[in-house]
N, C-alpha and C positions, 0 to 999 in steps of 0.2 A: 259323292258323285251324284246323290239325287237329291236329294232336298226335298222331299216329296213326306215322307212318313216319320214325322213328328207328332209328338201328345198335341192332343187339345188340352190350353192348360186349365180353362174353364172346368172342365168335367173334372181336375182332379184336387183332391184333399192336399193341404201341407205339409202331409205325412206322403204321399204320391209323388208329389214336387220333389220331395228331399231325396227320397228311393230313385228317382229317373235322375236327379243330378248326378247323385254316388252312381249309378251304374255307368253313364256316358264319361265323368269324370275318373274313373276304373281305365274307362275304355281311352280314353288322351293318354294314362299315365302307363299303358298297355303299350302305344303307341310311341311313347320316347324311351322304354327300358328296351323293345323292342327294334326301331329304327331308327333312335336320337331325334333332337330336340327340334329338329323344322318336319318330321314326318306328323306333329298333331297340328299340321295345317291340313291334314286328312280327312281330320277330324270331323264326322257328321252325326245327328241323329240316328240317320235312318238306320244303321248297322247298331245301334243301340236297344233296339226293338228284337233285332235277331237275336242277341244276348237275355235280353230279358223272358226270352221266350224260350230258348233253351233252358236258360237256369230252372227257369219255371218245370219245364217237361222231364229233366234229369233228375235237379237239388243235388246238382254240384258242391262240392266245399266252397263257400266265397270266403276270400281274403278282406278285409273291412278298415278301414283305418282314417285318416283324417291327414294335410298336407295343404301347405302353401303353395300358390298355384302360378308360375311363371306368366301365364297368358292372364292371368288378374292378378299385376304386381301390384296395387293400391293396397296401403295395408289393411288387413283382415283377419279374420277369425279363420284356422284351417277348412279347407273344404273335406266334407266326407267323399270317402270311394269306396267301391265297392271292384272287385274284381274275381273270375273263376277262369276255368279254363277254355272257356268261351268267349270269353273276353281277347283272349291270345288270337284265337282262328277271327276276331272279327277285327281285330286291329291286323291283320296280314290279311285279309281281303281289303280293307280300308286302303292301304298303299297300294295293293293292286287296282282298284276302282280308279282310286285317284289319278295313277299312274297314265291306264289307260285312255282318262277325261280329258287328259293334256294333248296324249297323239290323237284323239277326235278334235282338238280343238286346231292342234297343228293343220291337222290333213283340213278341215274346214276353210282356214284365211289363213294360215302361217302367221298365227299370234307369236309376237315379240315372248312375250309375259309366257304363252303357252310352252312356246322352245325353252327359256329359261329355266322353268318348273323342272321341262322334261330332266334336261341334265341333270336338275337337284334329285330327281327322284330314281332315277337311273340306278343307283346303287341301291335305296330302297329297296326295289325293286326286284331284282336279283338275287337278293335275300328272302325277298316274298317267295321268290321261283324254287327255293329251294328247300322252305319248308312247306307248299301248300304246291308242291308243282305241277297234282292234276287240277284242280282249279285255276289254276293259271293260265296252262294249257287251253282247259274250258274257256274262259273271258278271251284267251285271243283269237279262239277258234270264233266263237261268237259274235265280236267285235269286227271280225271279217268280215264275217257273214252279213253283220248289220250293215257295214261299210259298202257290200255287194248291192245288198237290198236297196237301200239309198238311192245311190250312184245311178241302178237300173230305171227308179223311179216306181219301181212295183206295181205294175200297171195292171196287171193280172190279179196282186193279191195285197189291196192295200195294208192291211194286218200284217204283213210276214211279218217285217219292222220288229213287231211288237211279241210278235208269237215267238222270234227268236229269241227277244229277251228276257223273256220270262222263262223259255225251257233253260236257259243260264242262268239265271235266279234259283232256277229248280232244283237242279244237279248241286247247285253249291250250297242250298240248305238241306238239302239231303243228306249230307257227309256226316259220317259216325252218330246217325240217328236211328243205328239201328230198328228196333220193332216199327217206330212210328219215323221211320226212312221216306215213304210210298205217301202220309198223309205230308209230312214237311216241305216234299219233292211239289205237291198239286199245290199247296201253300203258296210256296215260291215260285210258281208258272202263275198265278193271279195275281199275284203282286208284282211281278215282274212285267208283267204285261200290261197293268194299270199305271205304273211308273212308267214304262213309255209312252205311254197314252197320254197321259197329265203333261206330261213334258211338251207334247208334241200340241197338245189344247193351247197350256201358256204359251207357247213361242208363236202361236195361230200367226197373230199380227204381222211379227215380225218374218215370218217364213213366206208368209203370202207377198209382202213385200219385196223379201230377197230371190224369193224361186227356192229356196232350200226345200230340198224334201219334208213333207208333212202327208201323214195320211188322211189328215181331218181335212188338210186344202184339196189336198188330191179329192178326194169325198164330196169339197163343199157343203160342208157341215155347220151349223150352225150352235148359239150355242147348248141346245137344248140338245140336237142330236148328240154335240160332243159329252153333255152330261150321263144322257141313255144309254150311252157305250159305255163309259167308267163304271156308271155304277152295272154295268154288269161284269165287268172283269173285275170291281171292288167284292161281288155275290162269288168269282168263281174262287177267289182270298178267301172269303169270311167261311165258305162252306166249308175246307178242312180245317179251317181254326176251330170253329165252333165244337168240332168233335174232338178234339183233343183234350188231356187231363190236365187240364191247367188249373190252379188255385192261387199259387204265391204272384203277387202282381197281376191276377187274370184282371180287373176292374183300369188301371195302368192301360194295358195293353188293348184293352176296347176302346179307352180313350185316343186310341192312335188309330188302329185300321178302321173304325167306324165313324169316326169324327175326324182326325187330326189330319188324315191322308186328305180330306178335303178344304183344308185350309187356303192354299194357292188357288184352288179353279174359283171360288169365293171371292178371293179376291181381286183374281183377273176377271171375272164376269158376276158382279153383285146381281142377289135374286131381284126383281123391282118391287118386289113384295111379298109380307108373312105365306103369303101361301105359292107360292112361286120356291120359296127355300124350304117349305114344310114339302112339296112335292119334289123335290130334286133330287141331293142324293142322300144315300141314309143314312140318318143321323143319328138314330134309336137304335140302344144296345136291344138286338133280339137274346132271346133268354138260352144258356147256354146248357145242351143236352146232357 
């Protein structure tokens, strides 16, 4: 549903590359045992990172193994995966995201493609409701909400947009995180709210063009200012991450929220020079307490 929070693969070893393949490919084969074989069109990154990072904070059992991979029928050598029980709740959030990205896309322009999906995923769907059904609940309550906030043009509060969807990020990484519930919950409200941010940066062009709500058009923002916001809701993500007891894949997972989340605005707006991207946003692993 986001696209947003992927590895920088620059920053990571052969040995890093292989661990983030097995886990996302964990998370595809999560995905077809769990909703058959057109739900790993679900399939993204960014819910990979949440697994990665649970596994890390629990050390869960993973399940590890190796398999021919439908979606790369060219012949090859088995792909490794990796999978725990983290893997499960992020592949049933994965079809609920998805789900919901369609009836945003319907309610938008009555996409042909979008309505189709819906129907495909419709039964998905209803299986996600039934094993994760307060998180479900959340994302439609939320989705509403954002749906409200939009429509009204938020003229009072250009952030709500953004604040709503991070408190929905928040709640659904909080779940069975017991002791460190409270840091995973502030986690997921920064990320959450930097993903619609980033979203709402890239689309700048085209929103300003259509009238689609945008808080950066709304703002008139440029792209320096659009940078100065991210990286502070990228600082209000990093500050519960940093305290947290991570070790297995902690280097992995800096490579994403520190670097990799900034891939897209990079690319939608190149720095015009070394010192224009050395001041932008942050790029440098700060040292973890």
């Amino acid at each position: 549903m986001f696209g947003f929070v992927a590895a920088d693969a620059g920053a990571l070893s052969e040995e890093e590359k292989e661990r983030y393949r097995a886990v996302y490919c964990g998370l595809c084969l999560a995905l077809r045992d769990r909703y058959g074989q057109l739900s790993r069109a679900c399939l993204t990154y960014d819910l990979t990172f949440f697994v990665l990072l649970c596994n890390s904070l629990h050390e869960p059992v993973e399940t590890k193994g190796a398999s021919h991979c439908v979606m790369h029928p060219a012949p090859a050598a088995p792909r490794p995966w990796a999978r725990s029980t983290w893997t499960d709740y992020a592949a049933d959030l994965s079809v609920a995201f998805a789900y919901h990205k369609v009836l945003d896309d319907i309610a938008d322009d009555g996409d042909l493609k979008a309505r189709a999906a819906e129907r495909l995923l419709a039964g998905a769907y209803e299986r996600a409701r039934t094993r994760i059904p307060e998180q479900c609940a959340e994302i439609e309550r939320a989705m509403a909400a954002i749906r409200a906030i939009e429509q009204g043009g938020a003229a009072d509060d250009p952030d709500a947009a953004a604040h709503e969807f991070g408190r929905m990020l928040g709640r659904l990484f909080a779940r069975d995180q017991g002791f460190w519930a409270a840091a995973m919950e502030e986690l997921g409200c920064g990320l959450g709210r930097f993903i619609y941010l980033m979203d709402a940066a890239v689309d700048f062009t085209d929103d300003a063009a259509s009238g689609s709500y945008n808080p950066f058009v709304a703002l008139g923002s440029d792209s320096e200012a659009m940078r100065a916001t991210l990286a502070l809701a990228a600082a209000d993500a990093a500050a519960p991450y940093e305290h947290l007891p991570l070790v297995q894949d902690a280097h992995l997972m800096d490579a994403i929220l520190y670097s990799g989340i900034w891939a897209q605005f990079t690319k939608a707006y190149p720095p015009q020079d070394a010192l224009a991207q050395n001041e932008g946003s942050p790029q440098s692993e700060p040292p973890r307490n």
